[in-house]
C-alpha positions in Angstrom: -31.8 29.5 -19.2 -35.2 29.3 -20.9 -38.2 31.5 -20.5 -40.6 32.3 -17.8 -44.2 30.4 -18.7 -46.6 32.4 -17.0 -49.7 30.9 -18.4 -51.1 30.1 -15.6 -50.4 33.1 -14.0 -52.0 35.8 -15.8 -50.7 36.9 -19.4 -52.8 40.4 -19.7 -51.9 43.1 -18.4 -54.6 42.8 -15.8 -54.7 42.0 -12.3 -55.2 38.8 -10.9 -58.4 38.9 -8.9 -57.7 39.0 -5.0 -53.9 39.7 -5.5 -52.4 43.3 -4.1 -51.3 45.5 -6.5 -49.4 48.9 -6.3 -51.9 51.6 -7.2 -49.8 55.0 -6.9 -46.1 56.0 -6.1 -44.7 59.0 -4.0 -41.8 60.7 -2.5 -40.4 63.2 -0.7 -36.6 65.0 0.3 -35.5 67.5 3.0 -34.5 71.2 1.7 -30.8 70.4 1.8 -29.2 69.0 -1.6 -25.7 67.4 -1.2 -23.7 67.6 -4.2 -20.8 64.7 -3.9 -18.2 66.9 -5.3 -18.5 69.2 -2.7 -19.2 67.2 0.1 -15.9 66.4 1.3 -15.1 70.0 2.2 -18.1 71.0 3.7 -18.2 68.0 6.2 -14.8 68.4 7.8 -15.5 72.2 7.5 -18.4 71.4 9.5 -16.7 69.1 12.1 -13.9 71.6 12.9 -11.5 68.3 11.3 -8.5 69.1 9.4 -6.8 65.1 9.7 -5.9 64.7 6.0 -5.1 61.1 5.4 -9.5 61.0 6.5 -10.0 63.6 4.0 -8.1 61.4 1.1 -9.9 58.7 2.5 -13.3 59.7 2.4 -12.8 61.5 -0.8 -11.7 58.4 -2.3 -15.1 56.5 -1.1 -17.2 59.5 -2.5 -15.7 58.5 -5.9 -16.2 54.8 -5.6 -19.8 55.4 -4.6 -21.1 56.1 -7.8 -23.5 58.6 -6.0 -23.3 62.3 -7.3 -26.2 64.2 -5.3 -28.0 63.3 -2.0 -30.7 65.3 0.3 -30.3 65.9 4.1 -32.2 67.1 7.0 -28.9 68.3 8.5 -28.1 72.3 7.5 -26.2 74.9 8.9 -28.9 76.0 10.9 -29.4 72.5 13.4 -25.7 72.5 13.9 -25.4 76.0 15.0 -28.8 75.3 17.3 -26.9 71.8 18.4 -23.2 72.5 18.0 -22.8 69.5 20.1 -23.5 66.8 17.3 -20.3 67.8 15.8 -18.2 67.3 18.0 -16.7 63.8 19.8 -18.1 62.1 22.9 -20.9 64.0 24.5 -24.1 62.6 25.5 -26.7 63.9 22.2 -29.3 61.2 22.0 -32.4 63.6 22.7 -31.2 65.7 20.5 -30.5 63.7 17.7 -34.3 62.0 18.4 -36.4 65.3 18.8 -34.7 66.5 15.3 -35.3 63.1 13.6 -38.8 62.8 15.3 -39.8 65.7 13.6 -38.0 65.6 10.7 -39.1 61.7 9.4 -43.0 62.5 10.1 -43.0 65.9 8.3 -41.5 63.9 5.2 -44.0 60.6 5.5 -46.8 63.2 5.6 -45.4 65.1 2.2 -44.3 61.9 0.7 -48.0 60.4 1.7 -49.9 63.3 0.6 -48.1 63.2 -2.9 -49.0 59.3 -3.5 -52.5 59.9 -2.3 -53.0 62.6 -5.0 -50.9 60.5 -7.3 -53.6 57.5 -6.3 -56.6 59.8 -6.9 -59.1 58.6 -4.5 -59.8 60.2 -1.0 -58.3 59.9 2.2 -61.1 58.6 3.3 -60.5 55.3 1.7 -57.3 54.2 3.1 -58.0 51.3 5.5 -54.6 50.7 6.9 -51.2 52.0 7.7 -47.5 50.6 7.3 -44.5 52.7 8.5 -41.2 52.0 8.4 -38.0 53.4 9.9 -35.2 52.8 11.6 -34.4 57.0 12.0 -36.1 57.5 15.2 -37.9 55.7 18.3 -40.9 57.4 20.7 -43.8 55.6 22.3 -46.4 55.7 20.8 -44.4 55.9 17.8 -43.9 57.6 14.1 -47.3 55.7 12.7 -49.5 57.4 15.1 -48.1 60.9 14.3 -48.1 59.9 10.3 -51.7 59.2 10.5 -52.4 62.3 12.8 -50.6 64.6 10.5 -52.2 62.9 7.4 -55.6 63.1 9.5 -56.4 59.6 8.8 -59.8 58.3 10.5 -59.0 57.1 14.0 -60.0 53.3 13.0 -57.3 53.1 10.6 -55.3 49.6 11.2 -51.8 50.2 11.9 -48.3 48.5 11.6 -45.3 49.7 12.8 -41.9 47.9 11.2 -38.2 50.2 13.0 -35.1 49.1 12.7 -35.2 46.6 9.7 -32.3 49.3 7.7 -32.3 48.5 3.9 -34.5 45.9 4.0 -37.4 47.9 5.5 -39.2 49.1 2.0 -39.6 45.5 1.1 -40.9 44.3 4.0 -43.2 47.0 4.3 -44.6 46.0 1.0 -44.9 42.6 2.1 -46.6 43.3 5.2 -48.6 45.3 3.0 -49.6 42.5 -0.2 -50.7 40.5 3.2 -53.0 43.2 4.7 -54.3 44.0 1.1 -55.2 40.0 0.1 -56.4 39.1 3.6 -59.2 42.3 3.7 -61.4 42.7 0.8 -61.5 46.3 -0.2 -58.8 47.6 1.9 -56.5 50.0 0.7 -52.9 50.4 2.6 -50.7 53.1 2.4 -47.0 52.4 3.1 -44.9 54.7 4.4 -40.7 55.0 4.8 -38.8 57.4 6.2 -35.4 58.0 6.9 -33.1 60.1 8.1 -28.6 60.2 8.6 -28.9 63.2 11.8 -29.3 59.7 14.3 -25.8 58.6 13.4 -24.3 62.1 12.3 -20.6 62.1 14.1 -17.8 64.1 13.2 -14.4 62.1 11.4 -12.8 59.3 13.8 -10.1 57.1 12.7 -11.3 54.4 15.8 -14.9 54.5 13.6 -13.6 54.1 9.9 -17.3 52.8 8.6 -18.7 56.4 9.3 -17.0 57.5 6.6 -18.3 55.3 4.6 -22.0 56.2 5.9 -21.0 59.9 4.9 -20.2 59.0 1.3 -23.4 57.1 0.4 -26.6 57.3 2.6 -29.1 60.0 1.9 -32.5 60.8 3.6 -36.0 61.4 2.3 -39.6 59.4 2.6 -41.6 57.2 0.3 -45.0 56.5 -0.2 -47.2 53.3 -1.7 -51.1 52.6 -2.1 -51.9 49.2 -2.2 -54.8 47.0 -2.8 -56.6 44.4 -4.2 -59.4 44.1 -7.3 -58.5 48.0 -8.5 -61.2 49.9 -9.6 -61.3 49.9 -13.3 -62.3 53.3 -13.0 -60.7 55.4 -10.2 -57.4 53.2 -9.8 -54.8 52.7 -12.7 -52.7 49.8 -10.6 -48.8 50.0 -11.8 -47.3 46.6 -10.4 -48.6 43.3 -8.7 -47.4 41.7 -5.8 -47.6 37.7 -6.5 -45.4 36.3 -3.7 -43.2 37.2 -1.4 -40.7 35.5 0.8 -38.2 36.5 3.5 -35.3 34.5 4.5 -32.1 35.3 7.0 -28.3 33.8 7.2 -28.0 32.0 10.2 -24.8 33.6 12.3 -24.3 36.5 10.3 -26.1 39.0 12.4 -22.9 40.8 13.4 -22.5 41.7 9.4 -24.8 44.8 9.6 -25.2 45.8 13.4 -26.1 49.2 14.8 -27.1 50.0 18.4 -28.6 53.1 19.8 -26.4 54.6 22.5 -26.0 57.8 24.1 -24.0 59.6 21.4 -26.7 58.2 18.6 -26.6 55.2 16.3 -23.4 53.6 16.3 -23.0 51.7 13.1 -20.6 49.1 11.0 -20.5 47.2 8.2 -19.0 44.0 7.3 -16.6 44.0 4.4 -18.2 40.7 3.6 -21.2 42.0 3.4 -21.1 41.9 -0.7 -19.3 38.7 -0.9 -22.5 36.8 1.3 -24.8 38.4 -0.9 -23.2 37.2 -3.7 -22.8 34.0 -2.3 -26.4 34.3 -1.7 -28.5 35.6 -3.9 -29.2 33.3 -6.5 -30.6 30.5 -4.0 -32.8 33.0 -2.7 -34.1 34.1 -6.2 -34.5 30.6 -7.0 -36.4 30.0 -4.3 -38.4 32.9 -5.1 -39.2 32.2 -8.3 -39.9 28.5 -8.3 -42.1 29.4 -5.0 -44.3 31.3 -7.5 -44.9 28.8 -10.0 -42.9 30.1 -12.9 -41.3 27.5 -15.0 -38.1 28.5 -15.8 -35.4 30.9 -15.1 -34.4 33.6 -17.8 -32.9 36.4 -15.5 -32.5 39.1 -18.1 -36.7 38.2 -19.6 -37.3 39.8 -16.1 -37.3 43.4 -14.5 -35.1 44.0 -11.3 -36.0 46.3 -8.9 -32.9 46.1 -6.5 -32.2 47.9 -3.3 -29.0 50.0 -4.3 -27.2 49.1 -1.0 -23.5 50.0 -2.6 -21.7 49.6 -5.9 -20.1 46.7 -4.9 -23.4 44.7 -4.1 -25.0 45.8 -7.5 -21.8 44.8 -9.4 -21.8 41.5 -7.9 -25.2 40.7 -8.7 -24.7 41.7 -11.9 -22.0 39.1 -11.9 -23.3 36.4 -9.9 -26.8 35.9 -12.3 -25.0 37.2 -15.4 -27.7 40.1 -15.7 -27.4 42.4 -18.8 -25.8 45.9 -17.7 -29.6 47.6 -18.3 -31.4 45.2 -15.7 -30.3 46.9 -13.0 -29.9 50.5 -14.4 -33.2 51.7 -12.4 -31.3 50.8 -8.7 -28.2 52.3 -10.4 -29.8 55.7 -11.4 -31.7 55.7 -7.4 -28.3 55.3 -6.0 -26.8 58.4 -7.9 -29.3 61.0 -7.4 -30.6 59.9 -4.0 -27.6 57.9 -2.3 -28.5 54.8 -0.2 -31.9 56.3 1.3 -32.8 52.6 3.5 -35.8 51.6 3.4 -37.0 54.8 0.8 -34.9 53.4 -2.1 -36.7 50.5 -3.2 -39.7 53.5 -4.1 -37.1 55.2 -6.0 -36.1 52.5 -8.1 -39.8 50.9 -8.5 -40.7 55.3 -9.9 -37.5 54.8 -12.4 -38.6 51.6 -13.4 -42.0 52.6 -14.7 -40.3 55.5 -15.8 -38.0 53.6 -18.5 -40.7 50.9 -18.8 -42.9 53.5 -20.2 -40.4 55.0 -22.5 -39.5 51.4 -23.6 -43.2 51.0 -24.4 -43.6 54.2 -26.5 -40.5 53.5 -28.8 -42.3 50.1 -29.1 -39.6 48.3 -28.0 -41.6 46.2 -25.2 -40.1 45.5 -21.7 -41.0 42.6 -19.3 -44.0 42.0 -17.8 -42.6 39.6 -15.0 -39.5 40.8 -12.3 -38.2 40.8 -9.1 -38.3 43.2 -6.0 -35.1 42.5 -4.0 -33.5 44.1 -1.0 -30.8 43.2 1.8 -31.2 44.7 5.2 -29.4 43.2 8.6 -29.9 39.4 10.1 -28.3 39.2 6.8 -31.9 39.6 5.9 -33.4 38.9 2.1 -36.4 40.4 1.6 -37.8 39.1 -2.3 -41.2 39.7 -4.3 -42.4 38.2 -7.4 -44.0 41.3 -9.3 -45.7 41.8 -12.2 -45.7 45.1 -14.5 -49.0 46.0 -15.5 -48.9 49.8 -15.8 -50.7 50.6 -19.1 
């Protein structure tokens, strides 16, 4: 397919003056660690369900998952405090939001405080916030309590981005590269966090997608610094942002649809949800590409930082652009240790990307310099950056 010419777009591994650049990386995870193997058991336990043809079912999807552990806010002890959220029908939506309230800011401010110390530079210096979410909803909402519990200067800028599911890390980023480029000196710290507790329902053969929710999501919180013209000597910037688009598929908003209701989120899935991206994705990373300037098309002469949504939409992206097994290996390893996490995962995969990057570099074996930062989230909503490496 030829190789990417990037001549004119910066060949050193140094950052283009004026465009945003990831400076530091962090995360965070509830107490409770879910090991696959044993989750089947301990949910229907849980739900006081003994229907067996759900229990093959789901313990057939916890196979096909590819995930093997996970971390959850919800324990033993919030069940016995809310018994109610196991069981069918009532009316739990305050519940469900003052755990998540609580639970999503206490990780943001953990995940935060981890990227800031990662970043190395004060508190002080961070000029705007981006939070994302789509685990809880208040007025005024989970930014203000982020920056509170961070204690972040009253005049810091922020944005607030709920409800945009598995797409949300990415478009946080991208708000983010915008806020960076458009105010000199700014530095923004992005900020996801998730958690399952708002659609957390016992077994129902009427609500077959649950099951599937069970078997793959996880929760936890991510973190990003980013800004323009790094300091060469307090900041050690890891990737840069040089464009990002977002694009939706007209009439297929029913394929991911959730709605808030008295008994929490209710939530499905198209089956066709792989088969668009599919259908999809290689316009979009065409697009993408050619809307950055780069020449020509090699697929596997670039990184891939993928949204793990599911097996199934990693396999056929694979497929689709012919992509060596390897390319995707970062999104593969996120979606086994942390499970689909939303809008947290894309963090995940950007940490195991440096982390092989770096081990490619010290067997001097290279790695690629130019890549993509994908993810799929509902409207059927593509959310792409052009990125480049430049951790050194």
């Amino acid at each position: 397919m030829g190789s990417i010419d990037a001549t004119e777009l910066g060949s050193e591994k140094k950052p283009n003056p004026g465009k945003a650049t990831i400076l530091a990386i962090g995360k965070a995870f509830p107490q409770q660690l879910v090991m696959q193997e044993y989750l089947v058991d301990g949910y229907f336990k849980t739900t006081n369900c003994d229907d067996p043809e759900l229990k093959q079912k789901l313990t057939r999807l916890c196979k096909t998952t590819t995930v093997k552990t996970r971390y959850v806010v919800m324990s033993e002890e919030i069940l016995n405090k809310y018994p109610e959220l196991a069981t069918e029908g009532g009316s739990t939506v305050k519940q469900r939001l003052d755990i998540c309230n609580d639970a999503v800011t206490e990780m943001a401010v953990e995940a935060s405080r981890a990227c800031i110390e990662n970043w190395g530079r004060s508190i002080s210096d961070i000029t705007h916030l981006v939070y994302v979410s789509s685990s809880e909803a208040r007025l005024p909402g989970g930014d203000l309590y982020l920056a509170k519990g961070l204690g972040l200067s009253p005049e810091t800028h922020r944005v607030l981005l709920y409800f945009v599911g598995c797409s949300g890390g990415v478009a946080g980023l991208r708000v983010a590269k915008d806020i960076a480029e458009n105010n000199p000196g700014s530095r923004v710290l992005l900020a996801t966090s998730e958690t399952t507790i708002i659609g957390f329902k016992p077994p129902s053969a009427d609500r077959p997608y649950d099951l599937v929710g069970v078997a793959l999501f996880g929760d936890g919180a991510g973190a990003m610094i980013v800004g323009s013209d790094p300091d060469p000597v307090r900041e050690k910037p890891l990737f840069e942002l040089h464009t990002a688009i977002q694009n939706f598929l007209p009439d297929t908003e029913k394929t991911i649809d959730g709605k808030l209701t008295e008994q929490g989120i209710n939530f499905t899935l198209s089956r066709e949800l792989p088969q668009i991206i599919e259908d999809n994705v290689e316009s979009f990373c065409k697009k993408l590409i050619g809307k950055a300037g780069l020449a020509h098309k090699d697929y596997n002469q670039m990184f891939w930082a993928v949204h793990p949504g599911g097996p199934a939409i990693l396999n056929r992206m694979e497929k689709r652009l012919n992509l060596s097994p390897e390319k995707l290996s970062p999104s593969r390893r996120a979606l086994m240790d942390y499970g689909n996490a939303s809008s947290n995962s894309i963090v995940y995969v950007l940490e195991y990307m440096l982390e092989e990057s770096r081990k490619a570099r010290n067997m001097n074996e290279g790695g690629n310099e130019w890549g993509l930062i994908l993810a799929f989230g509902p409207g059927v909503t593509f959310e792409g950056i052009v990125a480049r490496n430049i951790d050194v």
